[in-house]
Backbone as a printed PyTorch tensor [residue, N CA C, xyz], in Angstrom:
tensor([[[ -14.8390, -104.6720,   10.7880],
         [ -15.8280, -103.6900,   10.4030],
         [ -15.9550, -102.5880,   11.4480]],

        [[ -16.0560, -102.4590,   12.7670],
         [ -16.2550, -101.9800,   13.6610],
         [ -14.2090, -100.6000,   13.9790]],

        [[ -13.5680, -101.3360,   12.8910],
         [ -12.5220, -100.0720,   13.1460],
         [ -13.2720,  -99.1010,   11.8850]],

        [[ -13.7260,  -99.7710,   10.7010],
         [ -13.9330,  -98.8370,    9.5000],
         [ -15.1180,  -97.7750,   10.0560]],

        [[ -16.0670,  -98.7830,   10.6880],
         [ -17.0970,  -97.0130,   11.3240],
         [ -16.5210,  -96.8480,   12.5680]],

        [[ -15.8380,  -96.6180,   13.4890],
         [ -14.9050,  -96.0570,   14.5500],
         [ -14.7420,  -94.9770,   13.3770]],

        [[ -13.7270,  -95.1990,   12.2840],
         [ -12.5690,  -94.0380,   11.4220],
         [ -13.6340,  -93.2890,   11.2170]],

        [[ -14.9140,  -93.7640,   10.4080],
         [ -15.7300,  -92.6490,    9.6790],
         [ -16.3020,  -92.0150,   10.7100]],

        [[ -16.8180,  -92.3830,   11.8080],
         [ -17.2260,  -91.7660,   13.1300],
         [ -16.0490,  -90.3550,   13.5840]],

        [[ -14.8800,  -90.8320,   13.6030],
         [ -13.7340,  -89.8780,   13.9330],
         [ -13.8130,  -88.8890,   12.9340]],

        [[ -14.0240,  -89.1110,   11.8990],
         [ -13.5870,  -88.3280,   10.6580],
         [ -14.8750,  -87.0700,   10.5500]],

        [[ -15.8840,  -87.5610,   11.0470],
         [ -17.1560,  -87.0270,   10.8730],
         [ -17.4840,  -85.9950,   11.8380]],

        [[ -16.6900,  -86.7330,   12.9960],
         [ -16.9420,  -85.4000,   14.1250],
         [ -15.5610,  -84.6860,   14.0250]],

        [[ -14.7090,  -84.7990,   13.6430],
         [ -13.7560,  -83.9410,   12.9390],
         [ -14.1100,  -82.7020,   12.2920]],

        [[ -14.7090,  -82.9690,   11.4450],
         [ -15.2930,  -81.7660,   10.6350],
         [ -16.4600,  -81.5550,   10.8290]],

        [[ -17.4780,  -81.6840,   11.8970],
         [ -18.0430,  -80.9350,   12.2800],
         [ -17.5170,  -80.0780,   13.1190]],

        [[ -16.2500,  -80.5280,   14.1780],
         [ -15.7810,  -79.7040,   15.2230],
         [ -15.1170,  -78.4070,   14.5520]],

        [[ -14.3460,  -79.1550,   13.1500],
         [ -13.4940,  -78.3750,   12.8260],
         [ -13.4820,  -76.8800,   11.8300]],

        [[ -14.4880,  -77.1780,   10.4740],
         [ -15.1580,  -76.5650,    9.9360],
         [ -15.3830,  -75.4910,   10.9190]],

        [[ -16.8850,  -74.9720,   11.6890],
         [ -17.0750,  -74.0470,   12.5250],
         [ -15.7970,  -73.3200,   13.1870]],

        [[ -14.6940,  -74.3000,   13.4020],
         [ -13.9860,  -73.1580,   14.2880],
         [ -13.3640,  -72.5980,   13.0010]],

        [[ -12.7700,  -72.9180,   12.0040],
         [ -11.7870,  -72.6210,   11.0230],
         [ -13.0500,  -71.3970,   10.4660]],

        [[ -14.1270,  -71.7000,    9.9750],
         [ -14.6690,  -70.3970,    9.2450],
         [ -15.0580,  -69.0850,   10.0130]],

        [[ -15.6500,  -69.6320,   11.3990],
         [ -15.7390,  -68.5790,   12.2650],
         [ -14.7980,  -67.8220,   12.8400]],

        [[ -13.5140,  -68.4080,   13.1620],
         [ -12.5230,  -67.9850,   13.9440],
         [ -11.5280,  -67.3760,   12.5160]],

        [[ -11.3290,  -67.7560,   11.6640],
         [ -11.0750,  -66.6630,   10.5130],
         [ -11.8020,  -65.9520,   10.0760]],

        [[ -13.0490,  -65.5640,    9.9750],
         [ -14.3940,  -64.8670,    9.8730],
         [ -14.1970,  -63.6700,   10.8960]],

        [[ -14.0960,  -64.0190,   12.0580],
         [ -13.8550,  -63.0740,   13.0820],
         [ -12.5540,  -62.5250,   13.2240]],

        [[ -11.3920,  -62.9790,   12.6860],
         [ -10.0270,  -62.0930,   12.6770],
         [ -10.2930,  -61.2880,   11.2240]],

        [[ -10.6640,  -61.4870,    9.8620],
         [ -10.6220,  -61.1520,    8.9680],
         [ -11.0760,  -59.6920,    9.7560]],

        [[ -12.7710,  -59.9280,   10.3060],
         [ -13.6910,  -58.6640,   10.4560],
         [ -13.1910,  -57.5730,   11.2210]],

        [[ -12.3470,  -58.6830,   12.2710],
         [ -11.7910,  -57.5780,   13.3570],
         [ -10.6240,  -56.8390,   12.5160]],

        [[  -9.7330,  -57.2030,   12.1030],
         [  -8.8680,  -56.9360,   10.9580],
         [  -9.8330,  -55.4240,   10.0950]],

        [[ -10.9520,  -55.9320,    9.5870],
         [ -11.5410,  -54.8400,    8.4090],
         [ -12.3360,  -53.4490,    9.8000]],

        [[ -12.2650,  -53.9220,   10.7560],
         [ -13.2520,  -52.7640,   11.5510],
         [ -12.3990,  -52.3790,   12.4660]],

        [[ -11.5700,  -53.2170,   12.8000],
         [ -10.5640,  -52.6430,   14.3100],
         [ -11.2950,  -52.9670,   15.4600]],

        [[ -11.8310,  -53.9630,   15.6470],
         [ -12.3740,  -54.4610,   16.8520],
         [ -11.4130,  -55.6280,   17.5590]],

        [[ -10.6060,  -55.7030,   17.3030],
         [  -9.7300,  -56.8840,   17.6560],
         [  -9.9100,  -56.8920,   19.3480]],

        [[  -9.9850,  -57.4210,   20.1700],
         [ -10.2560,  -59.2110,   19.7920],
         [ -12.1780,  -59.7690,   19.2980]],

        [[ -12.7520,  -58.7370,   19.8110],
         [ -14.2120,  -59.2390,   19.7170],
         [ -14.8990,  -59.6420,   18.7270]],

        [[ -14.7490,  -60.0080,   17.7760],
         [ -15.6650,  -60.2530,   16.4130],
         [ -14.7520,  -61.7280,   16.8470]],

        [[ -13.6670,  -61.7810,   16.6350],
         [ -12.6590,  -63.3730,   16.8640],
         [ -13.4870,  -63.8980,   17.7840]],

        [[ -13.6840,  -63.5610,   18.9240],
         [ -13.9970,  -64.3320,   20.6200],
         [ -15.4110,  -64.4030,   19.8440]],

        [[ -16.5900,  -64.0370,   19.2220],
         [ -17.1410,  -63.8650,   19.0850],
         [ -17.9630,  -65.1380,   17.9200]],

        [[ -16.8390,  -65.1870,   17.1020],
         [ -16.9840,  -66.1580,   16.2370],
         [ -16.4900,  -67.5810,   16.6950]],

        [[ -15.5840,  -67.0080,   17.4890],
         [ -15.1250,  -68.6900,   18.1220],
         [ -16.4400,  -69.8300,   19.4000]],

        [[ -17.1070,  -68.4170,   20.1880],
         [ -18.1430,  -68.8610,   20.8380],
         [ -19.5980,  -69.4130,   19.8100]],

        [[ -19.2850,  -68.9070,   18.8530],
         [ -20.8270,  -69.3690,   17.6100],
         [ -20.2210,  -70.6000,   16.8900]],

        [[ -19.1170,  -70.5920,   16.8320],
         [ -18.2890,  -71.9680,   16.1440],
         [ -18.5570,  -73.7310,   17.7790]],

        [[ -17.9510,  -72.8990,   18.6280],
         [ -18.4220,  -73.7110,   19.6200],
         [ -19.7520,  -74.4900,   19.9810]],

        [[ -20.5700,  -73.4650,   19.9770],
         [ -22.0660,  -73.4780,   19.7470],
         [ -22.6580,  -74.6080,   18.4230]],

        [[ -22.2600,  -74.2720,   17.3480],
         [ -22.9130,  -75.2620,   16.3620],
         [ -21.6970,  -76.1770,   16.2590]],

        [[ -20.7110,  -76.4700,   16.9130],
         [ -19.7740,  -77.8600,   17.0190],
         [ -20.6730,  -78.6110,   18.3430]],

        [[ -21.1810,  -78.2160,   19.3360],
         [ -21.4930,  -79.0740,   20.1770],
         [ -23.0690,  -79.5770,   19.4250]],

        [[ -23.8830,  -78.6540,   18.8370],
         [ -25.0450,  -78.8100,   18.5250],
         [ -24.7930,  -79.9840,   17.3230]],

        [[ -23.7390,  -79.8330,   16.9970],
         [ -23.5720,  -81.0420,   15.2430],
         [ -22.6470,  -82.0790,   16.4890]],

        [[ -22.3100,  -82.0710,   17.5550],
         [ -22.0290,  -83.3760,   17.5350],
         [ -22.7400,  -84.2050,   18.5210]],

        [[ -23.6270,  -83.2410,   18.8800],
         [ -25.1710,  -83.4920,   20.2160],
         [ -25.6310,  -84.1890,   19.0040]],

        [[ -26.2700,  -83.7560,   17.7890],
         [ -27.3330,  -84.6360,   16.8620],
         [ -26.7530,  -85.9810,   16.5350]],

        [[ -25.0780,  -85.6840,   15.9220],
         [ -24.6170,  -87.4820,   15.8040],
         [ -24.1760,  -87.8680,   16.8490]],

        [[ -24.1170,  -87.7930,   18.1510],
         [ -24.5260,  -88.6160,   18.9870],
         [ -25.7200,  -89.5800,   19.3440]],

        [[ -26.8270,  -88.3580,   18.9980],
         [ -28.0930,  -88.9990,   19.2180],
         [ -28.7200,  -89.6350,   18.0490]],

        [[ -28.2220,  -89.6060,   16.8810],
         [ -28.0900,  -90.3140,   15.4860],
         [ -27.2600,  -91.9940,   15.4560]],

        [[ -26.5600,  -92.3400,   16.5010],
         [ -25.7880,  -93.3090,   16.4250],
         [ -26.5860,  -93.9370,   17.3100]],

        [[ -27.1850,  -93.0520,   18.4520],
         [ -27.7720,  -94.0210,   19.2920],
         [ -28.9350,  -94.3350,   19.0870]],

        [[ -29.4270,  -93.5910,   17.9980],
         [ -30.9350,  -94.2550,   17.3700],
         [ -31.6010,  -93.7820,   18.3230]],

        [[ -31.7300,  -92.4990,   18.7150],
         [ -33.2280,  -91.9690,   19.2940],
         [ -34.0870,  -90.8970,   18.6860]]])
C-alpha cells in the first residue's frame, strides 16, 4: 500500500510543479511573441509559475503532515 500512495504522491506533485510552468512559460513566450518583449513576459511567467508550484507543494506538504 505504501508504494500506491508514494505513486499518487509523485504524480500529484508532478502536476502541480508542472502545469504552472507549462501554462505560464508558454503564456509568456506566446505574449512576448505577440508584443516583442522577448525575454520578459517568459522570465516573467516562469517566476509566477515557480511561485504557485512551491505554494501548491508547501500546502501538500502540510496536508500529508496533517497540520
Amino acid at each position: 500500500m505504501g508504494f500506491l500512495l508514494s505513486l499518487r504522491l509523485a504524480w500529484s506533485l508532478g502536476y502541480i510543479i508542472a502545469v504552472p510552468a507549462v501554462v505560464f512559460g508558454f503564456g509568456g513566450a506566446y505574449a512576448d511573441k505577440q508584443f516583442g518583449t522577448s525575454p520578459w513576459l517568459l522570465l516573467i511567467g516562469f517566476a509566477l509559475a515557480v511561485t504557485l508550484s512551491g505554494l501548491g507543494v508547501y500546502r501538500k506538504v502540510k496536508e500529508i503532515l496533517g497540520e
